[in-house]
ROGUFI-624815 format. One record per atom (N, C-alpha, C): x, y, z. Coordinates in steps of 0.02 Angstrom, whole numbers, plus 50000, padded with zeros to 5 digits. Example, Ala and Ser with C-alpha at 12.3 -4.5 7.8 and 13.67 -1.06 7.14 Angstrom:
2
{xx=50660 | yy=49716 | zz=50390}
{xx=50615 | yy=49775 | zz=50390}
{xx=50660 | yy=49835 | zz=50390}
{xx=50642 | yy=49888 | zz=50354}
{xx=50684 | yy=49947 | zz=50357}
{xx=50645 | yy=50002 | zz=50394}
***
This chain:
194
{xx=49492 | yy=50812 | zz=50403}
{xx=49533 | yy=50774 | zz=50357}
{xx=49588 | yy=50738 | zz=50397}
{xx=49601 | yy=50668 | zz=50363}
{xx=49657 | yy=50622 | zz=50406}
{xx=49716 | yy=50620 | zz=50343}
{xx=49774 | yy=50636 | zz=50371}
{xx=49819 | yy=50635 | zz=50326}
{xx=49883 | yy=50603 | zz=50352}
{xx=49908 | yy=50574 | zz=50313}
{xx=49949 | yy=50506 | zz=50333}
{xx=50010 | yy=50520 | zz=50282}
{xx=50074 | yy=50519 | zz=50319}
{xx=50132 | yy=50517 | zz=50263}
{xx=50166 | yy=50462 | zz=50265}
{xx=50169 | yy=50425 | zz=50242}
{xx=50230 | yy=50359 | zz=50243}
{xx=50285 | yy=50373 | zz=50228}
{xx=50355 | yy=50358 | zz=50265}
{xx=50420 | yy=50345 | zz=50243}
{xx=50456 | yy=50294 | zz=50243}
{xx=50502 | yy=50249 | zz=50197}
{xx=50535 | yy=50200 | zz=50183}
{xx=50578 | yy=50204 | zz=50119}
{xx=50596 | yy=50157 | zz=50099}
{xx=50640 | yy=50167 | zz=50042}
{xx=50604 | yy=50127 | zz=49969}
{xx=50641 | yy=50137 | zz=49921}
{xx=50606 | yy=50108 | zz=49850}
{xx=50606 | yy=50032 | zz=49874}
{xx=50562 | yy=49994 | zz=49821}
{xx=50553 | yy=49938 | zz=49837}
{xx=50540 | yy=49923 | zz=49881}
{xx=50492 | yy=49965 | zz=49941}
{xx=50451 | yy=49923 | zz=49998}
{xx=50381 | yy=49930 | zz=49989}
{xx=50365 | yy=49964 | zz=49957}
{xx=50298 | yy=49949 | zz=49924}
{xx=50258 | yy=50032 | zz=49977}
{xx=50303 | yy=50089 | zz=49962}
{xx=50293 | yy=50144 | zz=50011}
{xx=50219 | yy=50173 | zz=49972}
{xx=50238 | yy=50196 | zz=49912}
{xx=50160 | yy=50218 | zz=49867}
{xx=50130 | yy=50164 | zz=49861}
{xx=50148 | yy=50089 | zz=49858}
{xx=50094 | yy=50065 | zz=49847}
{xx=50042 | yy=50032 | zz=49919}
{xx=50062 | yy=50059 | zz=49979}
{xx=50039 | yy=50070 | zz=50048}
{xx=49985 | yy=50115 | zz=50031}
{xx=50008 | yy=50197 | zz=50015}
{xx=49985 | yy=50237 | zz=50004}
{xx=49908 | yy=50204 | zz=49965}
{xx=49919 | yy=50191 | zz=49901}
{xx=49859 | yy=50166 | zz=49871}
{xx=49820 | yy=50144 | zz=49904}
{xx=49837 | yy=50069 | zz=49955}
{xx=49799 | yy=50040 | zz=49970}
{xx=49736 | yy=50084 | zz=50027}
{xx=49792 | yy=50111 | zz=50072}
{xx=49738 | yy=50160 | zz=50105}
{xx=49684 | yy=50183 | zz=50078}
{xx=49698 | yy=50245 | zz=50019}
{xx=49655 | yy=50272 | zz=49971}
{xx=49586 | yy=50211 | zz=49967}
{xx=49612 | yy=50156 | zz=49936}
{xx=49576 | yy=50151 | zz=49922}
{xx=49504 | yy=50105 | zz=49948}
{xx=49567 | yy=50070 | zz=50032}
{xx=49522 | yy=50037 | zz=50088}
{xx=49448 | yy=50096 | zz=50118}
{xx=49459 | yy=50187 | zz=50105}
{xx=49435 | yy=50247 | zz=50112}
{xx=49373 | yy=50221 | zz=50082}
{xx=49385 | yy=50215 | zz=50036}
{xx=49350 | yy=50244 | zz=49960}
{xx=49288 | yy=50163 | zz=49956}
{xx=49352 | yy=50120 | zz=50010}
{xx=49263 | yy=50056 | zz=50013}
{xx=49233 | yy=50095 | zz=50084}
{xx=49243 | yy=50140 | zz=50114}
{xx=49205 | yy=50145 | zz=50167}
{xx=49165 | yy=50230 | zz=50166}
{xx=49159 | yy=50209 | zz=50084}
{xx=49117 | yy=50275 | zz=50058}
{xx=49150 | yy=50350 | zz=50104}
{xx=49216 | yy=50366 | zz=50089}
{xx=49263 | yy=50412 | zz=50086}
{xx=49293 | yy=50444 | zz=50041}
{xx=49311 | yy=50497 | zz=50043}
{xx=49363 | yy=50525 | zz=49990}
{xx=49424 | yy=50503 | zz=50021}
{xx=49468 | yy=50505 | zz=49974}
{xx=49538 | yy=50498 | zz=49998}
{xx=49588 | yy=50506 | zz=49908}
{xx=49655 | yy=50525 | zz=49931}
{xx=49698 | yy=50528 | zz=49859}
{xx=49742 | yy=50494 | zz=49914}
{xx=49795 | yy=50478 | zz=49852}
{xx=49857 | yy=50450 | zz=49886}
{xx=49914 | yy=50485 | zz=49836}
{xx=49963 | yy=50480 | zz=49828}
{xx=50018 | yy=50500 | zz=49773}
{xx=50095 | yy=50513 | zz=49805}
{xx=50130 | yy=50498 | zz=49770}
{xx=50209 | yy=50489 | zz=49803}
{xx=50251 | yy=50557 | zz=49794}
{xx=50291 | yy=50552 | zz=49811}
{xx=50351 | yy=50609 | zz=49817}
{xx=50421 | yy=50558 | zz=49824}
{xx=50453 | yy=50569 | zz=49776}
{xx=50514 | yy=50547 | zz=49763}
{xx=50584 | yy=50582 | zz=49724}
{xx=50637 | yy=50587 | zz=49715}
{xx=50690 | yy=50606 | zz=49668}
{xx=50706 | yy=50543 | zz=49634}
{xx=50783 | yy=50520 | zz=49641}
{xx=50788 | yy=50466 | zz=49592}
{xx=50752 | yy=50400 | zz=49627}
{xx=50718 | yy=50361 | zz=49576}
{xx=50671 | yy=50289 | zz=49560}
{xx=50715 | yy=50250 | zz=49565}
{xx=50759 | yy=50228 | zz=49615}
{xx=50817 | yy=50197 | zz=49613}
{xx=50775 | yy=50149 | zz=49677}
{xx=50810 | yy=50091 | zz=49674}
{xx=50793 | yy=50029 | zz=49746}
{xx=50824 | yy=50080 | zz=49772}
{xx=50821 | yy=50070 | zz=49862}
{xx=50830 | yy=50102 | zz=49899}
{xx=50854 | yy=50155 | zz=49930}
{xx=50813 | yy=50211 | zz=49890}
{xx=50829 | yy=50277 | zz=49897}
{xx=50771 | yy=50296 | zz=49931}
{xx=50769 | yy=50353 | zz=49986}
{xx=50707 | yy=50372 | zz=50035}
{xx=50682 | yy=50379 | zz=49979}
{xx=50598 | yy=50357 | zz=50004}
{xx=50540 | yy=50383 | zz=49945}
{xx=50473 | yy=50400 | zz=50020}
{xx=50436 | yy=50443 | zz=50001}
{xx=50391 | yy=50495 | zz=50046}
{xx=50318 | yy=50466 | zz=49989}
{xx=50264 | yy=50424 | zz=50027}
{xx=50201 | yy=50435 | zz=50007}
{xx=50153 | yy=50484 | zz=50039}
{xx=50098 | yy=50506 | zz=49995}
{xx=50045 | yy=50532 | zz=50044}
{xx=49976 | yy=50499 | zz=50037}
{xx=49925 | yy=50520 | zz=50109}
{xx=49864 | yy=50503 | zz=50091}
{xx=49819 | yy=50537 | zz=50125}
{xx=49762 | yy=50539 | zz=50093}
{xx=49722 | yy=50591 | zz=50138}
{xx=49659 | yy=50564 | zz=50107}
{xx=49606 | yy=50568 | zz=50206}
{xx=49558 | yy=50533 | zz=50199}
{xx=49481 | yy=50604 | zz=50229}
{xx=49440 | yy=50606 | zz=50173}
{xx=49395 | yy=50651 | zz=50229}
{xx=49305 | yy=50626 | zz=50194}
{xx=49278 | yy=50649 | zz=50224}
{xx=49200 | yy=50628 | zz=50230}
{xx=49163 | yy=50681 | zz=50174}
{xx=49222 | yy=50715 | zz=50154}
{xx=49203 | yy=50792 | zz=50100}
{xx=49253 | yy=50756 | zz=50033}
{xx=49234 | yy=50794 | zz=49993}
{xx=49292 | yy=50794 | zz=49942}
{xx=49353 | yy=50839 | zz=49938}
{xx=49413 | yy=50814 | zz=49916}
{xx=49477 | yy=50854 | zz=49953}
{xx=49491 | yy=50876 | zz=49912}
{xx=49502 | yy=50961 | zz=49901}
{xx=49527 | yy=51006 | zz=49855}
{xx=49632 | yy=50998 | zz=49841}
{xx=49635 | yy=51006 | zz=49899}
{xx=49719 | yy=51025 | zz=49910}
{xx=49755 | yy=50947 | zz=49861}
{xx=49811 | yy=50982 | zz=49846}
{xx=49868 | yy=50925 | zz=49805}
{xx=49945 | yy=50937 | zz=49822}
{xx=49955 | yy=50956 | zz=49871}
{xx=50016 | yy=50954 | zz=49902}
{xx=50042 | yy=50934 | zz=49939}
{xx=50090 | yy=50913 | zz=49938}
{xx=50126 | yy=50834 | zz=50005}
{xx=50101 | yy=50872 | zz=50074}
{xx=50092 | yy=50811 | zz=50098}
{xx=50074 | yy=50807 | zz=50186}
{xx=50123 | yy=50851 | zz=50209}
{xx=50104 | yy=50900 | zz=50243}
{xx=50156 | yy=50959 | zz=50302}
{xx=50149 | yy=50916 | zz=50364}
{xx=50078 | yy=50918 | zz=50377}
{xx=50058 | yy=50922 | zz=50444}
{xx=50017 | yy=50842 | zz=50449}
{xx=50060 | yy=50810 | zz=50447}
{xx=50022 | yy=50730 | zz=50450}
{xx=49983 | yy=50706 | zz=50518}
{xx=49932 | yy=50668 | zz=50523}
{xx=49896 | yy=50656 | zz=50584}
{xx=49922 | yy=50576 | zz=50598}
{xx=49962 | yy=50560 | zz=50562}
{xx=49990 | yy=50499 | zz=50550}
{xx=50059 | yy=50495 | zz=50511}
{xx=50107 | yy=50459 | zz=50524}
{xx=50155 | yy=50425 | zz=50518}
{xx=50174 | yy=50358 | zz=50512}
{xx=50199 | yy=50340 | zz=50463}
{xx=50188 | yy=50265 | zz=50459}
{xx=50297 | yy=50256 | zz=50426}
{xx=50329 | yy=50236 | zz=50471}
{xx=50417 | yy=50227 | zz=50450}
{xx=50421 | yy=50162 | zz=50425}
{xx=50411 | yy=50134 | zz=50367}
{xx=50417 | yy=50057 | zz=50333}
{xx=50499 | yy=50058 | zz=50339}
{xx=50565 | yy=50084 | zz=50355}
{xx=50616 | yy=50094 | zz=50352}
{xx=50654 | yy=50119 | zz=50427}
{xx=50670 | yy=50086 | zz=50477}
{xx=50683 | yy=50124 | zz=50549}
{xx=50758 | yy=50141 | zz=50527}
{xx=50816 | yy=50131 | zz=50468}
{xx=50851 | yy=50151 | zz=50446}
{xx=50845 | yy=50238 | zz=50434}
{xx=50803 | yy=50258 | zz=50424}
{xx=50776 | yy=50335 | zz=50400}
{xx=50759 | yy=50361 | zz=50471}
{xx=50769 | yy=50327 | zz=50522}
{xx=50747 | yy=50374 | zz=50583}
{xx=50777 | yy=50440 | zz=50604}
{xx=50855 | yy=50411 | zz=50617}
{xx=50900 | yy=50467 | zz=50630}
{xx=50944 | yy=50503 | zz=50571}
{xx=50927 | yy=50498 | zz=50513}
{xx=50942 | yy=50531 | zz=50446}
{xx=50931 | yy=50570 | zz=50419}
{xx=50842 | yy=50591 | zz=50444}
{xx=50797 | yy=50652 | zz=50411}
{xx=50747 | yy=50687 | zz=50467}
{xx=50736 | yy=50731 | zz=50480}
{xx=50664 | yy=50739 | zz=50488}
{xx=50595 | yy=50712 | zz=50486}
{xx=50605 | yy=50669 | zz=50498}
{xx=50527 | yy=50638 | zz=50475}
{xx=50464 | yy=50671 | zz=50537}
{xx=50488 | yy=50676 | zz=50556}
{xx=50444 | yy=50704 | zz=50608}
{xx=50424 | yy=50785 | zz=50597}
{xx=50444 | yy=50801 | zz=50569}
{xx=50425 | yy=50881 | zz=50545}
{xx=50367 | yy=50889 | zz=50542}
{xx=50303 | yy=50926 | zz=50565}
{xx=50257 | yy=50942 | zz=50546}
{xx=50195 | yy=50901 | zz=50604}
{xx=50205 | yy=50850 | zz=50640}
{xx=50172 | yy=50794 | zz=50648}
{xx=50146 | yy=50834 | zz=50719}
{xx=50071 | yy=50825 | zz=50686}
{xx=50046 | yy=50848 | zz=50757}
{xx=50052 | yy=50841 | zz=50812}
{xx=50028 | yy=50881 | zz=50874}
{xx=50047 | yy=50840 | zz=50927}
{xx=50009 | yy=50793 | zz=50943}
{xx=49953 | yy=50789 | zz=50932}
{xx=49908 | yy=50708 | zz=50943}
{xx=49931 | yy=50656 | zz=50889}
{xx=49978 | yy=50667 | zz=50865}
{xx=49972 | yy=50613 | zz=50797}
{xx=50014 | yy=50554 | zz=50826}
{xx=49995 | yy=50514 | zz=50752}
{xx=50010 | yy=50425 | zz=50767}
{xx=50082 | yy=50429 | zz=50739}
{xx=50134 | yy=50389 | zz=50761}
{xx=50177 | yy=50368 | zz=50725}
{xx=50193 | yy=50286 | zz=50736}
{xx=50182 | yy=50261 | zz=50685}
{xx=50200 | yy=50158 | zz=50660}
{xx=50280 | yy=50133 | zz=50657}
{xx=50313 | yy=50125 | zz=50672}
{xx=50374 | yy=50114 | zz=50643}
{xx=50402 | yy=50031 | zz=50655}
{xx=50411 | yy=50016 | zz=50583}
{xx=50429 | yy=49954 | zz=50565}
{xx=50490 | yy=49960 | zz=50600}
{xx=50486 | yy=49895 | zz=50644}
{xx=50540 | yy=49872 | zz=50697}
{xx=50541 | yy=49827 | zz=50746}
{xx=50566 | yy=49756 | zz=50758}
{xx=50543 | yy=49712 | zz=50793}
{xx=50590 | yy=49728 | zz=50852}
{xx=50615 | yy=49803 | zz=50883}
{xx=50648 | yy=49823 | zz=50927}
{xx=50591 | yy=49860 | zz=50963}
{xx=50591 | yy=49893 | zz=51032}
{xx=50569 | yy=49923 | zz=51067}
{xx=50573 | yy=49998 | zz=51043}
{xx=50513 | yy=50048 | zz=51068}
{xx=50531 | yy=50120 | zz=51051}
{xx=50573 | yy=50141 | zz=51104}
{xx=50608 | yy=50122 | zz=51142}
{xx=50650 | yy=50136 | zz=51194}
{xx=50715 | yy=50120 | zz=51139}
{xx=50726 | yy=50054 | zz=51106}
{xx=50779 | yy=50007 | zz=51106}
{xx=50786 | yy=50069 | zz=51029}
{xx=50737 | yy=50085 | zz=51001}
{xx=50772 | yy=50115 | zz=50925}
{xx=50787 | yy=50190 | zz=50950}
{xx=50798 | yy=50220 | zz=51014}
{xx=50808 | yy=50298 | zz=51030}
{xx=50744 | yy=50345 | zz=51035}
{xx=50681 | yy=50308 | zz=51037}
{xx=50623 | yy=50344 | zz=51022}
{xx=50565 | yy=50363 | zz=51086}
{xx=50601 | yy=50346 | zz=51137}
{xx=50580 | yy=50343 | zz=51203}
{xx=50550 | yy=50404 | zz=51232}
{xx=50593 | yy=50450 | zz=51233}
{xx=50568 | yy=50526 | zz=51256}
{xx=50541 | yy=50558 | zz=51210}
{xx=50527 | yy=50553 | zz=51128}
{xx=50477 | yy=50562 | zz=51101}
{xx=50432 | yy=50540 | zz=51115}
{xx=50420 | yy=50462 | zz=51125}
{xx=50353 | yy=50434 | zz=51149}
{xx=50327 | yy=50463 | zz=51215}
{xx=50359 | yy=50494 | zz=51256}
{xx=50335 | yy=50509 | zz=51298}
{xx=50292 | yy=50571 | zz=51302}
{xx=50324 | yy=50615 | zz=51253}
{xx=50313 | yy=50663 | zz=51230}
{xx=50237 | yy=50663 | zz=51198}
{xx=50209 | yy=50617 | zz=51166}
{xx=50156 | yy=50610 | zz=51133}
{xx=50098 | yy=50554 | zz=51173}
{xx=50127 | yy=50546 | zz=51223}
{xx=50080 | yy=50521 | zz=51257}
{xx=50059 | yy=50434 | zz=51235}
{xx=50044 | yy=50395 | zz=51297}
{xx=50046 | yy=50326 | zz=51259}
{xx=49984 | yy=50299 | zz=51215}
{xx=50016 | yy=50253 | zz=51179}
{xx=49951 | yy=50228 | zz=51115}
{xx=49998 | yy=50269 | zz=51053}
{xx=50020 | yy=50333 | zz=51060}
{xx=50050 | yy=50351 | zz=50988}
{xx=50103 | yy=50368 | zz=50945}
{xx=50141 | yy=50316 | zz=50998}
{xx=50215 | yy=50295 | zz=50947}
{xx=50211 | yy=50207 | zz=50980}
{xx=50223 | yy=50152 | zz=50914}
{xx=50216 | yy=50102 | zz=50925}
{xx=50278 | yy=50084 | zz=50861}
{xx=50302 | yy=50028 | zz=50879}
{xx=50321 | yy=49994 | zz=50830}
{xx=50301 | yy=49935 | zz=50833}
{xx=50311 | yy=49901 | zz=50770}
{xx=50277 | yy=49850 | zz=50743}
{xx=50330 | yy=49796 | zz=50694}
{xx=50351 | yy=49734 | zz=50710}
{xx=50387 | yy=49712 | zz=50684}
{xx=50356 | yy=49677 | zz=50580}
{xx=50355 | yy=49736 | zz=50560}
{xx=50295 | yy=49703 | zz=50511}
{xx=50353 | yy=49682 | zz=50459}
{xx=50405 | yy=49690 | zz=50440}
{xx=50441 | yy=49645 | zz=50384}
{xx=50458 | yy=49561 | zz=50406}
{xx=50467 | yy=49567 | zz=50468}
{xx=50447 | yy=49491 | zz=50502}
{xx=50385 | yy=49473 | zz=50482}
{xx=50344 | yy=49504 | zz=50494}
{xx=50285 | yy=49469 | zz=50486}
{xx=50255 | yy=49465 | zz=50414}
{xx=50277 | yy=49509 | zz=50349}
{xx=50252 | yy=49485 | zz=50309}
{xx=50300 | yy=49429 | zz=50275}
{xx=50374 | yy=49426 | zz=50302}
{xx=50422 | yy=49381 | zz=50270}
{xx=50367 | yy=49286 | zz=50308}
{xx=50339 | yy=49301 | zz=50352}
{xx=50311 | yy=49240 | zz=50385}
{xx=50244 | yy=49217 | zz=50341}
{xx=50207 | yy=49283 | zz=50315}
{xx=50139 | yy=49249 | zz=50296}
{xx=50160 | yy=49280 | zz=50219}
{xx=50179 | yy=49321 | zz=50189}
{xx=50200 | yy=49350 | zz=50128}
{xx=50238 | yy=49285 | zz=50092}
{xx=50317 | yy=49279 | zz=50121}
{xx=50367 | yy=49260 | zz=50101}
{xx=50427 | yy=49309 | zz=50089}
{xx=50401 | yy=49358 | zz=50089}
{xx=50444 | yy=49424 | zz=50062}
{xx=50441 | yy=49486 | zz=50107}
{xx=50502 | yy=49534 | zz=50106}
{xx=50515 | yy=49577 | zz=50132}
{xx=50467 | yy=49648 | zz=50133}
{xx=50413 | yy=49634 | zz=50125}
{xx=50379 | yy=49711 | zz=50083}
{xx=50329 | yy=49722 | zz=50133}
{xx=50344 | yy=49761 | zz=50188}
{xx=50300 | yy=49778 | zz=50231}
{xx=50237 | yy=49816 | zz=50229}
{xx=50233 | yy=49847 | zz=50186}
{xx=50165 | yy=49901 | zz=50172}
{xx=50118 | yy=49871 | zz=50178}
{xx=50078 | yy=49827 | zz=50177}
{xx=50008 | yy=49802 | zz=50172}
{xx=50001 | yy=49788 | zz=50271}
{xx=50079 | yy=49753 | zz=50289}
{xx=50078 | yy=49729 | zz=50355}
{xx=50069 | yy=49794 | zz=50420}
{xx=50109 | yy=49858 | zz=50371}
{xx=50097 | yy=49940 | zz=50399}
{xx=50028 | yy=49950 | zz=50435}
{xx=49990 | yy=49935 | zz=50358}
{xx=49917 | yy=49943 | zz=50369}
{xx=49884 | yy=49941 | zz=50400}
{xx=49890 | yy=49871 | zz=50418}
{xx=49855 | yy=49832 | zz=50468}
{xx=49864 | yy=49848 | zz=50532}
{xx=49933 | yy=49877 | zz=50562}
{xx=49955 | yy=49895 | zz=50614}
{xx=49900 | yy=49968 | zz=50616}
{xx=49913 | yy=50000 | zz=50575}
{xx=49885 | yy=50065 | zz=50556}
{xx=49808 | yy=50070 | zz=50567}
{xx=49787 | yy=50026 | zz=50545}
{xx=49705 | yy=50029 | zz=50570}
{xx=49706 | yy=49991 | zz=50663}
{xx=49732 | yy=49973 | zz=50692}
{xx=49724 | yy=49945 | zz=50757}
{xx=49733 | yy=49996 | zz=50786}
{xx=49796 | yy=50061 | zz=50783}
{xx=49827 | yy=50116 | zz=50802}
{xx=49774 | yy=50182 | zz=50789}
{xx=49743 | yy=50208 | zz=50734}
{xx=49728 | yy=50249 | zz=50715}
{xx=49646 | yy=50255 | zz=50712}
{xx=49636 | yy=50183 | zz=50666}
{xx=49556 | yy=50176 | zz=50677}
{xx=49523 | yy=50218 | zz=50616}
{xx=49575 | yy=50256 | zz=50573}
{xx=49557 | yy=50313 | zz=50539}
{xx=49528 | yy=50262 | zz=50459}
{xx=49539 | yy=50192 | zz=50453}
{xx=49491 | yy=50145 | zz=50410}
{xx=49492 | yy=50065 | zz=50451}
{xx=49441 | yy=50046 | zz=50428}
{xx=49440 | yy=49952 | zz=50474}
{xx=49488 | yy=49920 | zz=50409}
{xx=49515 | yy=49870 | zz=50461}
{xx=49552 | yy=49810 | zz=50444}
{xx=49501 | yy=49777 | zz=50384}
{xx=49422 | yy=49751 | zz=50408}
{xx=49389 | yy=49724 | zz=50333}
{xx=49384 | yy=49801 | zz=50289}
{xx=49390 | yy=49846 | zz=50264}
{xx=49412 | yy=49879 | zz=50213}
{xx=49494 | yy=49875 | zz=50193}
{xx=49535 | yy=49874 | zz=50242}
{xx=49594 | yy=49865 | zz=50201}
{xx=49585 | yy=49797 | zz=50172}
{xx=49580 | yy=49731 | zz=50215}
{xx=49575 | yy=49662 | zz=50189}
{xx=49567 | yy=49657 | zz=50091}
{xx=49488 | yy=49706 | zz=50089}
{xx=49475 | yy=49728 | zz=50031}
{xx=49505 | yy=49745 | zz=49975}
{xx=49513 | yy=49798 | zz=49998}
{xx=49584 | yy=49827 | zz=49947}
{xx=49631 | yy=49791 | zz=49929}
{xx=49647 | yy=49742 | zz=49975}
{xx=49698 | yy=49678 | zz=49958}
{xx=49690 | yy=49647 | zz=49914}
{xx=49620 | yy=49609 | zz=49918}
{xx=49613 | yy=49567 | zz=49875}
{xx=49564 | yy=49601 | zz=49795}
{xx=49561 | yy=49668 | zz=49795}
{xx=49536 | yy=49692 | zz=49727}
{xx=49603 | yy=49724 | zz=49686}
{xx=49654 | yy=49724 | zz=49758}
{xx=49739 | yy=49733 | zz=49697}
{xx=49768 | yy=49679 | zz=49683}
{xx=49768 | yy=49629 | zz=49719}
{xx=49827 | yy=49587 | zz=49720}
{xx=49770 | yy=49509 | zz=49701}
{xx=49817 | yy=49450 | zz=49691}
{xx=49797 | yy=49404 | zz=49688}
{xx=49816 | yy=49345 | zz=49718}
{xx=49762 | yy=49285 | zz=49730}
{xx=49807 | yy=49215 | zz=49765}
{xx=49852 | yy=49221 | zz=49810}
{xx=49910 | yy=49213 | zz=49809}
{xx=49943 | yy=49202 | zz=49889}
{xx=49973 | yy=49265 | zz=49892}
{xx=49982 | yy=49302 | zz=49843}
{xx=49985 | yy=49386 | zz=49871}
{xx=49930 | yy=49421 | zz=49894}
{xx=49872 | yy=49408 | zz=49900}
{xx=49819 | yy=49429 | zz=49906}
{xx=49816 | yy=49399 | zz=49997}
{xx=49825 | yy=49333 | zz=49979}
{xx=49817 | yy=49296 | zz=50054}
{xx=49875 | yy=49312 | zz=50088}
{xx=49939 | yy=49317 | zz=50086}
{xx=49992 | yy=49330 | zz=50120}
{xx=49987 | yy=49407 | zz=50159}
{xx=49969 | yy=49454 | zz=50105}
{xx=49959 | yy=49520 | zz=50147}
{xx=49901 | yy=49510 | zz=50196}
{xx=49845 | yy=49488 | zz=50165}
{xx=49812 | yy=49499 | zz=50220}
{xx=49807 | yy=49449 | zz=50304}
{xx=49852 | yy=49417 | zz=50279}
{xx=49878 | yy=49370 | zz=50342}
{xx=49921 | yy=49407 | zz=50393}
{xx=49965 | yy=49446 | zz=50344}
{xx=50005 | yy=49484 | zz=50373}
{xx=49979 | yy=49564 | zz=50414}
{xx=49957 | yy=49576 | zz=50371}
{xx=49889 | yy=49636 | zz=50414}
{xx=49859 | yy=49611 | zz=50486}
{xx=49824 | yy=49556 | zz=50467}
{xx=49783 | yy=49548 | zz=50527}
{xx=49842 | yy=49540 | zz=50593}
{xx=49884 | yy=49500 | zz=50585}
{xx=49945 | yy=49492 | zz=50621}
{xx=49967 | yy=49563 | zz=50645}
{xx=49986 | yy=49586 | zz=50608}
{xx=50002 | yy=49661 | zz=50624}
{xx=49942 | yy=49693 | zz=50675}
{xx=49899 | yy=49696 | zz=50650}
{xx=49825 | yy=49729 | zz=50694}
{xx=49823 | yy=49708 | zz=50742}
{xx=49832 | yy=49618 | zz=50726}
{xx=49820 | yy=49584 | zz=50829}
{xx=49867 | yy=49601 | zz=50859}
{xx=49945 | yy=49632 | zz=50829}
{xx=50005 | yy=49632 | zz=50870}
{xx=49991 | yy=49713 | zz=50914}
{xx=49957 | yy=49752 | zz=50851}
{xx=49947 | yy=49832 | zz=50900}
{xx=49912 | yy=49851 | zz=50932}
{xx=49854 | yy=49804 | zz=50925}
{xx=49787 | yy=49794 | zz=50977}
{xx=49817 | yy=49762 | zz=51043}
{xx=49860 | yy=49726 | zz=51044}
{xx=49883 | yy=49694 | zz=51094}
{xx=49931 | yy=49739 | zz=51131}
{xx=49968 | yy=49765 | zz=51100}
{xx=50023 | yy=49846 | zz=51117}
{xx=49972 | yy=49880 | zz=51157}
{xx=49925 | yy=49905 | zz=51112}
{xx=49890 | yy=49940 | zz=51149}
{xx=49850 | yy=49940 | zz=51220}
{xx=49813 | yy=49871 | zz=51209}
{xx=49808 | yy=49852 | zz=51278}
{xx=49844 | yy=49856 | zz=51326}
{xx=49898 | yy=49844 | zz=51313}
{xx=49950 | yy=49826 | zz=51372}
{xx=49987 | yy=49879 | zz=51399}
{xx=49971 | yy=49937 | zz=51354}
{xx=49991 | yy=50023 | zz=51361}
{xx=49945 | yy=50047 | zz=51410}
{xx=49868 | yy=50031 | zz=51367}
{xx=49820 | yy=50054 | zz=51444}
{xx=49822 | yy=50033 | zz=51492}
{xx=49826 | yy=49972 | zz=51518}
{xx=49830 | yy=49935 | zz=51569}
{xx=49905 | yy=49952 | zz=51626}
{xx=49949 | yy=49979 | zz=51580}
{xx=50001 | yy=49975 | zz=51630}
{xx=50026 | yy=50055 | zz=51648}
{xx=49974 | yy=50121 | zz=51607}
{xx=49960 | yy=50179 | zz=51611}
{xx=49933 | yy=50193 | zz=51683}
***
């Protein structure tokens, strides 16, 4: 089982990330749930999604402990909480940020986890460029499948366009692919200089 927790704040579209995963899974003949964890429904108050992807059907219904993935739509929430609690030691962590993992304090963790699995990704830039708007989750994604591999970019694409419509439909997934070429490109340039 692949289990993925997202953190960010209300109004970035944190559960509705979550969904999309679920349900990019679920075109690549997968199980997967998604479902949020929150207190007050207020704009920008931390909000915690989950998702979980397996080739079986998944009994368990309790928030992600032990995530194989991390996805921070919020680099505000870095040094505030724990987010890192639980996170395996092979696991991925995404974090929305058009700064360096050196430049946001995240350096000797990354080192810690070895390269390829702490990346950031400037994705609210990038969906404010092909979106128009601030709502990084779909742009997460995209980063998220280049990084993880745990669903393809044409299944999220999917999911895009069976939630959303017209230039929200086209904007995320502009913004995804962007995101994907930006971590495929990270990545390269991680192996190469490893």
């Amino acid at each position: 089982m692949f289990q993925v927790r997202f953190h960010g704040r209300g109004g970035q579209g944190v559960v509705t990330a979550a969904e999309l995963l679920a349900s990019a899974a679920f075109r690549e003949d997968r199980y997967a749930q998604a479902f949020p964890s929150f207190g007050s429904e207020r704009m920008g108050a931390p909000v915690m999604s989950f998702c979980r992807i397996d080739d079986k059907p998944i009994r368990t219904r309790e928030p992600v402990m032990e995530p194989d993935a991390l996805l921070i739509q919020d680099a505000t929430l870095l040094h505030q909480s724990d987010l890192f609690a639980g996170l395996r030691p092979d696991g991925f962590v995404l974090v929305n940020s058009p700064r360096s993992v050196s430049d946001i304090g995240l350096a000797e963790f990354a080192a810690q986890h070895g390269t390829g699995h702490l990346l950031t990704v400037p994705a609210t830039n990038l969906a404010l460029a092909s979106l128009g708007r601030p709502l990084p989750g779909a742009t997460m994604l995209g980063g998220f499948a280049a990084l993880t591999q745990a669903v393809s970019l044409d299944a999220l694409l999917a999911a895009f366009t069976e939630r959303f419509t017209g230039k929200v439909a086209s904007g995320n997934s502009a913004a995804a692919r962007a995101a994907f070429n930006f971590v495929t490109d990270e990545l390269t340039g991680a192996t190469q200089h490893a």
